[in-house]
N, C-alpha and C positions, 0 to 999 in steps of 0.2 A: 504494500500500500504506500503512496505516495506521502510524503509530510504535508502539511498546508505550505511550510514553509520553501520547498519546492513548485508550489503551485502559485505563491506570490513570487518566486525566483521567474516563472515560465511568463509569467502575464508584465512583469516589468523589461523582461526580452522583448517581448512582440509590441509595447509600446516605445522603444526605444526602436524599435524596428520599422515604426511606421513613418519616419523620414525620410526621401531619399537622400540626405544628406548625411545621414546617418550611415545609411547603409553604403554611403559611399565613400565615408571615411574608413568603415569597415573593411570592405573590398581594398583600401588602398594601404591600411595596415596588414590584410594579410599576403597581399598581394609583392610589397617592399620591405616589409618589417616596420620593428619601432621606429617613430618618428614623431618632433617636437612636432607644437601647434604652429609656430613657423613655417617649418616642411610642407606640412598638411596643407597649410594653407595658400602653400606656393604652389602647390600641384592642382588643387580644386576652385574651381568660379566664385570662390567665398574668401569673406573676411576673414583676419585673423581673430575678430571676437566670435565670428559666427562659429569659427573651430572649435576656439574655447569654449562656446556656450554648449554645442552640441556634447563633446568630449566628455563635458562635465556629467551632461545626460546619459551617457555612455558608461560612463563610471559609474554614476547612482546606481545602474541595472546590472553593475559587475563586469560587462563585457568588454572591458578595454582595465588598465590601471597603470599608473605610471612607473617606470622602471627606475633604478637606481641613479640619480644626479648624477652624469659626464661633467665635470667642468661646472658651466650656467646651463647646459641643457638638461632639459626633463624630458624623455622619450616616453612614449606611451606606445603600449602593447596588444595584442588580442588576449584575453582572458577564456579559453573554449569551453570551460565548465560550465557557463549558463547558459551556450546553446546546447549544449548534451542535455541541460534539465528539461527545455524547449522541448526538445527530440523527445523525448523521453512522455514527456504530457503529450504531446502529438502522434505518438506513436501508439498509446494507452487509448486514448480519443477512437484514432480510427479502427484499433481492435473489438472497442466499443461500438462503435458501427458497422464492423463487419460482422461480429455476431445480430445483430439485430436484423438486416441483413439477409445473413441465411436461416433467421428465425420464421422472416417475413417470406422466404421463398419457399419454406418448409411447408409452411400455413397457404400459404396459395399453391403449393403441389396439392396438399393435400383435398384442396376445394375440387380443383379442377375433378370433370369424367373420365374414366378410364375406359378403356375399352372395354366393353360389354356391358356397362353399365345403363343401365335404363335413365333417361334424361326425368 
């Protein structure tokens, strides 16, 4: 059985997911590695507060955290343990409706006429 606290783990992924800027910071951390809100922000059509702002968001929901001070920079990383919880609710979910499913198809075999059967 799932914690609740994986289930608020899965539901603050998927709003942190509903950005494309989000999801495109994402794609661009896993895609080059860690990388300052500078970087980020050199690579993407956005500001460097809009980084920062999203990042921050990022953070709250686990999926990114910043890695050990170089120097003045702070790089920031993928975090993949809360998309595994995601996974993991989503995977639960559609099990969940895959039995229901083949309960529903059970129940309408068993409706239907068979052959020889008098209507």
């Amino acid at each position: 059985m799932r914690s609740p606290d994986s289930g608020r783990q899965a539901v603050a992924v998927f709003a942190a997911l509903t950005d494309p800027t989000r999801r495109a910071l994402l794609d661009e951390l896993a895609r080059a590695g860690p990388a300052t809100v500078t970087e980020l922000a050199s690579r993407l059509p956005v500001s460097r507060q809009a980084v920062a702002k999203h990042l921050g968001q990022l953070a709250e929901a686990g999926l990114i955290s910043s890695t050990a001070p170089i120097g003045r920079r702070h790089p920031y990383r993928l975090e993949p343990a809360p998309i595994r919880t995601a996974q993991v609710w989503l995977a639960a979910l559609a099990h969940r409706w895959d039995d229901r499913l083949a309960a529903l198809e059970h129940a309408l075999d068993a409706t239907e006429p068979r052959e020889g059967d008098t209507p």
